[in-house]
C-alpha positions as protocol buffer text, in pm:
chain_id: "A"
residue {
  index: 1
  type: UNK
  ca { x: 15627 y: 14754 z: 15471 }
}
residue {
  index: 2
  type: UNK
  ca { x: 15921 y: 14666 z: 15200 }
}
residue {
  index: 3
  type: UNK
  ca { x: 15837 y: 14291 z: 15328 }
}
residue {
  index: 4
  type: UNK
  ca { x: 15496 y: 14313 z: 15255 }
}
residue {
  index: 5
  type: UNK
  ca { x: 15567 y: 14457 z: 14918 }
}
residue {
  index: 6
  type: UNK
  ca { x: 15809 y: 14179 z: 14836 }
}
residue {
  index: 7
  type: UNK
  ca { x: 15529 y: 13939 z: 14932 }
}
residue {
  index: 8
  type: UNK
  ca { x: 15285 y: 14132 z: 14716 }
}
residue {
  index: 9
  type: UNK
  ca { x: 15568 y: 14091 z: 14442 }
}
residue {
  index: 10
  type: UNK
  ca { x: 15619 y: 13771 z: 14467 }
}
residue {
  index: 11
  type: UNK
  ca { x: 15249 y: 13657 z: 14472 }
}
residue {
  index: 12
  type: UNK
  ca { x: 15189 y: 13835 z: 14144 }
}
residue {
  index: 13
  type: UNK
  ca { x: 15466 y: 13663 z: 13961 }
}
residue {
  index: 14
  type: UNK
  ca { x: 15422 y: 13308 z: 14126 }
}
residue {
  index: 15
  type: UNK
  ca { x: 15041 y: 13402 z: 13965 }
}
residue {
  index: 16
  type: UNK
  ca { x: 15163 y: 13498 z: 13598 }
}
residue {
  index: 17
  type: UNK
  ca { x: 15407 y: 13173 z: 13556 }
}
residue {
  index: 18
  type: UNK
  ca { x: 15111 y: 12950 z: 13689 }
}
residue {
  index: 19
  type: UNK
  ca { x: 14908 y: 13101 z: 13430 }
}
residue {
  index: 20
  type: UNK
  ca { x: 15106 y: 13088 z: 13179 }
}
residue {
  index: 21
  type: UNK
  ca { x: 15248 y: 12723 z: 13205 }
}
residue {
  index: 22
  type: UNK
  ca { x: 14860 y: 12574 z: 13202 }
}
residue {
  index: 23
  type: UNK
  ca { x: 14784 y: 12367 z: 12980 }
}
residue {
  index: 24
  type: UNK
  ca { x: 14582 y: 12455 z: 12660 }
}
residue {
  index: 25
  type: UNK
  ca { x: 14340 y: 12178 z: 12555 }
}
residue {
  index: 26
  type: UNK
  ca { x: 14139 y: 12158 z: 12271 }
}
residue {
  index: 27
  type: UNK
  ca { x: 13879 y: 11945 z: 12153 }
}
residue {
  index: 28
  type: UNK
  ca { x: 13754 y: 11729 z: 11780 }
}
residue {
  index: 29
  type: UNK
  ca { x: 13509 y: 11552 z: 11705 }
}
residue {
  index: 30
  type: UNK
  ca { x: 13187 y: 11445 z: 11890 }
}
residue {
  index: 31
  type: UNK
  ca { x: 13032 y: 11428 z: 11513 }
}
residue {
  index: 32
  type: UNK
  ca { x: 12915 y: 11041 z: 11382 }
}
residue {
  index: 33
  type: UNK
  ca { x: 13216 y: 10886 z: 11228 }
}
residue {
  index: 34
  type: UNK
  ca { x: 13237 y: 10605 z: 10953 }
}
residue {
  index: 35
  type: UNK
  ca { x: 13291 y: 10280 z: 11176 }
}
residue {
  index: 36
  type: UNK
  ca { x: 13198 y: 9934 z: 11080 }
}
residue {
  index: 37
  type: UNK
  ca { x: 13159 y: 9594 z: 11291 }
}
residue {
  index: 38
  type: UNK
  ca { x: 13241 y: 9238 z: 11217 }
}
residue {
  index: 39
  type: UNK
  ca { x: 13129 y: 8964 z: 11479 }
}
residue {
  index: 40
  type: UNK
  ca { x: 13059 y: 8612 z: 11472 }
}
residue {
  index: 41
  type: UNK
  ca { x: 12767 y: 8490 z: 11682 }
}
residue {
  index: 42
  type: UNK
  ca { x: 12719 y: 8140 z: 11811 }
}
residue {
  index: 43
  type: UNK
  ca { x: 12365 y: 8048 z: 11890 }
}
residue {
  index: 44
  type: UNK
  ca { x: 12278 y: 7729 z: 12111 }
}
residue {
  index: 45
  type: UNK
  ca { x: 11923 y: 7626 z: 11912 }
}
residue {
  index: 46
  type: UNK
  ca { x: 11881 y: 7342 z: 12158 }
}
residue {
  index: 47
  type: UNK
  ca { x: 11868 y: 7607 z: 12436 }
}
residue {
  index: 48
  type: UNK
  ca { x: 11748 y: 7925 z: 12254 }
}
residue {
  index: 49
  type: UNK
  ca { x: 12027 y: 8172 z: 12359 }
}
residue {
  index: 50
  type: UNK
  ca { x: 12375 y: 8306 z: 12296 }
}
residue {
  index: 51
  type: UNK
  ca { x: 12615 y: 8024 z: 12372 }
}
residue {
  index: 52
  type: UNK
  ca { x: 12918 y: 8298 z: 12282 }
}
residue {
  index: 53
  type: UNK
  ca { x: 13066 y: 8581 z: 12070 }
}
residue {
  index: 54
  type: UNK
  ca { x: 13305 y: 8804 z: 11922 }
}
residue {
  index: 55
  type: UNK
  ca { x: 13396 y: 9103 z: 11752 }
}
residue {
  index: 56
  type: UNK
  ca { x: 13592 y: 9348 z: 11610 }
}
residue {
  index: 57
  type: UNK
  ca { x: 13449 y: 9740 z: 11565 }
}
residue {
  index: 58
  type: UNK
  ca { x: 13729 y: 9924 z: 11347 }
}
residue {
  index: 59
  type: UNK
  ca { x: 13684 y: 10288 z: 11187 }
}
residue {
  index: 60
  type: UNK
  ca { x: 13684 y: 10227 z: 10811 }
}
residue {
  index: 61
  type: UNK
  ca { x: 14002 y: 10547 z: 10652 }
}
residue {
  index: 62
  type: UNK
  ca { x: 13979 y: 10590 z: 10284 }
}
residue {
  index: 63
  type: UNK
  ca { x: 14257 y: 10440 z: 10049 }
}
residue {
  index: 64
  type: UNK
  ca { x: 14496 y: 10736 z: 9894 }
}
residue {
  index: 65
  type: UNK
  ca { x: 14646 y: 10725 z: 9615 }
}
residue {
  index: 66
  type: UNK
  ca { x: 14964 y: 10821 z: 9748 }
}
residue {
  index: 67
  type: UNK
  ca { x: 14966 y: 10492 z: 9943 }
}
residue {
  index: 68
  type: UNK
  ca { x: 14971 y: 10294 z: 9536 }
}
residue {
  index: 69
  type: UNK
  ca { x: 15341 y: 10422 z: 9584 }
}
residue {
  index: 70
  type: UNK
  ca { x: 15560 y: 10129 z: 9738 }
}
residue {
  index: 71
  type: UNK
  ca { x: 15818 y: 10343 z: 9861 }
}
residue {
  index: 72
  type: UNK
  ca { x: 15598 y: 10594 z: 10012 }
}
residue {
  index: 73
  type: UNK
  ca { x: 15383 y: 10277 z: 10197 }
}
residue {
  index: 74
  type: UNK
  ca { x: 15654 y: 10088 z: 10283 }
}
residue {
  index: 75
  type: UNK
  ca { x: 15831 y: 10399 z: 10459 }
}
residue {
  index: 76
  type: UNK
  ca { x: 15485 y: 10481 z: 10619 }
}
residue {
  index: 77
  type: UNK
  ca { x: 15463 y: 10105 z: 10749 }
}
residue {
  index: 78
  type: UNK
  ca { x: 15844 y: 9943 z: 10752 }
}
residue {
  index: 79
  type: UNK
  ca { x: 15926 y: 9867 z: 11129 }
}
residue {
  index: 80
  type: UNK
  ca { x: 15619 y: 10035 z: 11243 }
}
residue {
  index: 81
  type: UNK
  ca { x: 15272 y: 9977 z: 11410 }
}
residue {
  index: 82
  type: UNK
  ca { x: 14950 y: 10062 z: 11246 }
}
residue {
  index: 83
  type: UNK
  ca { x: 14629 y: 10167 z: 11418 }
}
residue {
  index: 84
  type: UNK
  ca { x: 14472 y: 9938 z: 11165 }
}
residue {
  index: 85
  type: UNK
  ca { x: 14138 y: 10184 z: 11181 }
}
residue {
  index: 86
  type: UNK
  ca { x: 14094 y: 10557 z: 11191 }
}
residue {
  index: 87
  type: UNK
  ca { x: 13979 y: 10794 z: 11495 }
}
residue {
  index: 88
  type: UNK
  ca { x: 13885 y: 10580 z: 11787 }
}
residue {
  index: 89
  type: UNK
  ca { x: 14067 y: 10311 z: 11919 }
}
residue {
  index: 90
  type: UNK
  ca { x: 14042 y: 9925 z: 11682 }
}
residue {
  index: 91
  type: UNK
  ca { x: 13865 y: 9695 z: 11930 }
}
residue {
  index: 92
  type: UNK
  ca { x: 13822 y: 9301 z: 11971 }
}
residue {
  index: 93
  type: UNK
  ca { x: 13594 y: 9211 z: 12222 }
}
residue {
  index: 94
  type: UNK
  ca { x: 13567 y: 8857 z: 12291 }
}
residue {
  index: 95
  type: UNK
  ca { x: 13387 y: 8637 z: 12547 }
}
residue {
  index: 96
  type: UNK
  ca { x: 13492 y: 8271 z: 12388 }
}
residue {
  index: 97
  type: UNK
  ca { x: 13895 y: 8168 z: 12414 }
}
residue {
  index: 98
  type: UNK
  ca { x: 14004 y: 8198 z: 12118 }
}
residue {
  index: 99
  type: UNK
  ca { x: 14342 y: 8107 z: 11883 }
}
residue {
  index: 100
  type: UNK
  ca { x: 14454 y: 8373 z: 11633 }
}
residue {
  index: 101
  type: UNK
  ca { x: 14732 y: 8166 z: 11384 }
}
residue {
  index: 102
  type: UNK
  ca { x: 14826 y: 7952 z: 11694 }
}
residue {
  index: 103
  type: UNK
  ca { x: 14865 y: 8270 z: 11973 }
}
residue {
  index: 104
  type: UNK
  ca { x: 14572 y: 8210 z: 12255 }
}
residue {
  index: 105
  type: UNK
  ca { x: 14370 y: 8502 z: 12302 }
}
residue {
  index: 106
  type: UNK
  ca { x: 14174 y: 8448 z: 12642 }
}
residue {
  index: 107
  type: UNK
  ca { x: 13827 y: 8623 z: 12648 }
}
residue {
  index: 108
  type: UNK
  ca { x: 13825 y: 8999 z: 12711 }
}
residue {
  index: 109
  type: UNK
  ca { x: 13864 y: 9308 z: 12579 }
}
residue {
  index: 110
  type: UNK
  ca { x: 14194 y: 9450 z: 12333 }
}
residue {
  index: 111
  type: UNK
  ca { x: 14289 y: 9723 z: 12107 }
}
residue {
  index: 112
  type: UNK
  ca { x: 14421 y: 9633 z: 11768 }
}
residue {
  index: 113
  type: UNK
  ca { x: 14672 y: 9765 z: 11555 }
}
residue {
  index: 114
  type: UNK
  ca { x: 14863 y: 9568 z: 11243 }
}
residue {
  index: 115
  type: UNK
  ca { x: 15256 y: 9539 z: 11290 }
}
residue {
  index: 116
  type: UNK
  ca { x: 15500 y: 9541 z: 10983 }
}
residue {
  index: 117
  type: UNK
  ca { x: 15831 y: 9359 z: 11046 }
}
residue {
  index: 118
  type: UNK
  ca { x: 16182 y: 9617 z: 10978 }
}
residue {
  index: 119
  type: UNK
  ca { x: 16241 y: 9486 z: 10615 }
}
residue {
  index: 120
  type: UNK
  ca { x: 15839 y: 9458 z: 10543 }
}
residue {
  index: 121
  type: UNK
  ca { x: 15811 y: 9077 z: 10462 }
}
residue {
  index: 122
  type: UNK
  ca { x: 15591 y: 9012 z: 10787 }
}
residue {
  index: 123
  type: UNK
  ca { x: 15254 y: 9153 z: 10927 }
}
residue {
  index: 124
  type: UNK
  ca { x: 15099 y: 9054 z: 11327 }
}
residue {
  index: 125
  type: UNK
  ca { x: 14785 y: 9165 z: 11462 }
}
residue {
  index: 126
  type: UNK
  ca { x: 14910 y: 9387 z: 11743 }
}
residue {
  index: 127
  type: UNK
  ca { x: 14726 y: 9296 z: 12109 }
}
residue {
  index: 128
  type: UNK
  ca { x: 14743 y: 9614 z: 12286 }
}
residue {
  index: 129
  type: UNK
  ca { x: 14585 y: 9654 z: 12667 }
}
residue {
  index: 130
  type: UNK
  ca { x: 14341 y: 9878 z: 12698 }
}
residue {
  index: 131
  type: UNK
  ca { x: 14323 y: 9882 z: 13085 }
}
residue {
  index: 132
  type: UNK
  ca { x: 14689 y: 10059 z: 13030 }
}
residue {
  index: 133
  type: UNK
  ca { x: 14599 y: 10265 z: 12743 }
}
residue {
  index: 134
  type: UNK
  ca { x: 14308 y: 10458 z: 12891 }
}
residue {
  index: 135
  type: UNK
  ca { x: 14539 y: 10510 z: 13201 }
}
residue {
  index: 136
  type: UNK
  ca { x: 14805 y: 10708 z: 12993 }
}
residue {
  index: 137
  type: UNK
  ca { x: 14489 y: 10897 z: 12782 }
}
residue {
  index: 138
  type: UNK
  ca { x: 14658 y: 10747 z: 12444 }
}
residue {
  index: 139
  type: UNK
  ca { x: 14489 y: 10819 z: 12173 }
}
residue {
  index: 140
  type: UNK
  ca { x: 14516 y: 10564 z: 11866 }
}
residue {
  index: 141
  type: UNK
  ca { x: 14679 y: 10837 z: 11700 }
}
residue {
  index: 142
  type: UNK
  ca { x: 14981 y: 10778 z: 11898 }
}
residue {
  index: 143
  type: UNK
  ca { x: 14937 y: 10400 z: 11886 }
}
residue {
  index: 144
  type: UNK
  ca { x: 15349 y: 10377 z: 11890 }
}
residue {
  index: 145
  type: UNK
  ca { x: 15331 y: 10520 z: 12222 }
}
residue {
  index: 146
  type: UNK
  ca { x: 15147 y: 10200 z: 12297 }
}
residue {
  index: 147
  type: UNK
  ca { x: 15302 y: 9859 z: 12415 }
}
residue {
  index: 148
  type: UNK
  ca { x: 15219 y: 9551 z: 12242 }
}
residue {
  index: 149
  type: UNK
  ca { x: 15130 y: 9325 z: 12491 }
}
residue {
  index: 150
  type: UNK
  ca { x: 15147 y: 9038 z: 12188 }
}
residue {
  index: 151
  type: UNK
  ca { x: 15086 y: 8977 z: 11839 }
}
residue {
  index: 152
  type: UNK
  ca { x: 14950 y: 8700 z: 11601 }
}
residue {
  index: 153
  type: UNK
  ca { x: 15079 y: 8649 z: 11253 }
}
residue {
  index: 154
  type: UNK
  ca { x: 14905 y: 8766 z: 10904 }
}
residue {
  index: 155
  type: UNK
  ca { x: 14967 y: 8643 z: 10595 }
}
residue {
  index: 156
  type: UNK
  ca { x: 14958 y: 8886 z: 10314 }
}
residue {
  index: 157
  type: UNK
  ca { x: 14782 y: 8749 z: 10021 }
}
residue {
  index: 158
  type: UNK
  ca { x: 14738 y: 8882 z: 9654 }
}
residue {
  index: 159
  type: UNK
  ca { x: 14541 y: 9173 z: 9619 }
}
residue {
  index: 160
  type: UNK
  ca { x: 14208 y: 9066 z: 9344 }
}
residue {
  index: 161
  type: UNK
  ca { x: 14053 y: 9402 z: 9415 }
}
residue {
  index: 162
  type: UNK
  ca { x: 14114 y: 9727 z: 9572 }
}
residue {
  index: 163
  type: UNK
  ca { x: 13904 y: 9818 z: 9930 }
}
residue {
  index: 164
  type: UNK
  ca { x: 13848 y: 10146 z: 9912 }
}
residue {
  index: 165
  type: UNK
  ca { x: 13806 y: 10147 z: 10261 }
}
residue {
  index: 166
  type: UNK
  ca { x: 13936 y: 9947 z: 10541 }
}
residue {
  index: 167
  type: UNK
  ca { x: 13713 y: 9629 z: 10577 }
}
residue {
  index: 168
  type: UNK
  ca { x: 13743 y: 9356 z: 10794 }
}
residue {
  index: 169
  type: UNK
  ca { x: 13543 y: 9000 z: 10767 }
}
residue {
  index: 170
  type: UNK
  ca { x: 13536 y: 8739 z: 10973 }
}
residue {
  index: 171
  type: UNK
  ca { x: 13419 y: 8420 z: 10752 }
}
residue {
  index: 172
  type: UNK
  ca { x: 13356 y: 8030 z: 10822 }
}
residue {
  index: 173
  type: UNK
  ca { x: 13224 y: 7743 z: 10640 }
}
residue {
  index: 174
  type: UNK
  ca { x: 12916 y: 7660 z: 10746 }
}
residue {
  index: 175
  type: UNK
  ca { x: 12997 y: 7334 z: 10824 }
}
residue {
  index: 176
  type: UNK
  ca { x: 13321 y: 7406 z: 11027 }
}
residue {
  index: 177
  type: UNK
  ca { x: 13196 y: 7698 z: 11244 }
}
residue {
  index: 178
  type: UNK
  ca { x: 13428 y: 7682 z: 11463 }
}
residue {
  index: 179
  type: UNK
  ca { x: 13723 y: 7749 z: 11178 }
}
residue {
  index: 180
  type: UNK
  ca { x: 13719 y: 8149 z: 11117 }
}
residue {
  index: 181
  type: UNK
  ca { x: 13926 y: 8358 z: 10839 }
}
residue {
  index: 182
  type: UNK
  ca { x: 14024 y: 8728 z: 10993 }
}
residue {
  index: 183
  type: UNK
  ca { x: 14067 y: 8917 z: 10665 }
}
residue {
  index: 184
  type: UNK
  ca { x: 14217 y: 9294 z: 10666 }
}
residue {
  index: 185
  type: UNK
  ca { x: 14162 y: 9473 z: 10321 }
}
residue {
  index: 186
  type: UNK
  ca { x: 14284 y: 9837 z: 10215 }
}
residue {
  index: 187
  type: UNK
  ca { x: 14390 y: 9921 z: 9922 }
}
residue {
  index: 188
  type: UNK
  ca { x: 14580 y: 9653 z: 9742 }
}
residue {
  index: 189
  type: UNK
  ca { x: 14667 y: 9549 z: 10106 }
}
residue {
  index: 190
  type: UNK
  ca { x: 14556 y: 9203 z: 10187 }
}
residue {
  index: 191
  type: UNK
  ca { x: 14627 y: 9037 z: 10519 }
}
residue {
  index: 192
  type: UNK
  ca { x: 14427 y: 8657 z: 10626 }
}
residue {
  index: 193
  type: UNK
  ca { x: 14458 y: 8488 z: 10989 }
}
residue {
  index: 194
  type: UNK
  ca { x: 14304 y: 8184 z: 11099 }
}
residue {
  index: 195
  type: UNK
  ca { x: 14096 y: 8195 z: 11349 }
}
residue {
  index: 196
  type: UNK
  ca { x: 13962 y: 7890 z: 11603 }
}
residue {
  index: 197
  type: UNK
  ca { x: 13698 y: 7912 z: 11845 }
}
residue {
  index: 198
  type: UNK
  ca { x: 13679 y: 7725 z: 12147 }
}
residue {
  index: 199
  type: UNK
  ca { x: 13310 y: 7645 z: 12210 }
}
């Protein structure tokens, strides 16, 4: 009987510290969010169809004033990677090799984020896996929890106006197609890469 009633004991308290150390989850969003999308297309006229690809799809946060403040941006930034984007996840989605400011970038899938050097003087587009992202459930939140698999230069460039919001272009000459400008605008941020496109 007294073993029993240990058992019975025991039971009930393995039961309460199970319950009690499960996990709480909550949930946000689900609403539409303010995304944007810049792709190139190249189009084989000769042949009527799609003769490549690609793009980035970004969420587009809103430029605060607080940011205007050097200090305050550069602590935010210094030494530190940036989702580049707001609530989901900064993707490039390529199906044509391409070469960001001389780093190959074979065709696939990536998340982006924008890396500042330690002392500030240097920006990189951050390559960051996905394949390796979704299997740790990291939100871009938390994109220092991410590895960079590899980054591409940016060179910062003199502000002319202030974006608002975040807005990325991907430009060409129409008579060098193949020669694309990645530009990254926030605030009185203003980061350029070249971009070639193998074909």
């Amino acid at each position: 009987m007294r073993i029993r009633l240990m058992l019975v004991v025991s039971m009930m308290l393995f039961t309460l510290t199970a319950t009690a150390q499960q996990k709480k989850i909550g949930a946000e969003g689900g609403d539409p969010d303010d995304r944007a999308s810049a792709r190139v297309l190249y189009w084989d006229e000769s042949a009527n169809t799609a003769a490549g690809q690609f793009a980035i799809d970004y969420g587009r946060p809103i430029w605060k004033p607080v940011y205007a403040d050097k200090a305050q941006f550069d602590k935010m930034t210094d030494g530190k990677v940036w989702r580049m984007g707001s609530n989901f996840w900064t993707t490039l989605v390529t199906d044509l090799p391409l070469e960001i400011s001389g780093k190959r970038v074979a065709p696939g899938i990536y998340y982006l984020g924008l890396k500042r050097s330690a002392d500030g003087s240097r920006w990189s587009l951050a390559f960051i896996d996905p394949t390796a992202v979704r299997k740790a459930h990291i939100d871009a939140f938390d994109i220092h929890k991410a590895s960079v698999g590899f980054e591409a230069p940016m060179k910062k460039e003199a502000s002319t106006s202030k974006a608002e919001k975040l807005t990325i272009t991907l430009s060409y000459p129409k008579d060098d197609i193949k020669n694309v400008t990645l530009r990254v605008a926030w605030g009185t941020l203003a980061l350029t890469a070249p971009v070639k496109v193998t074909l």
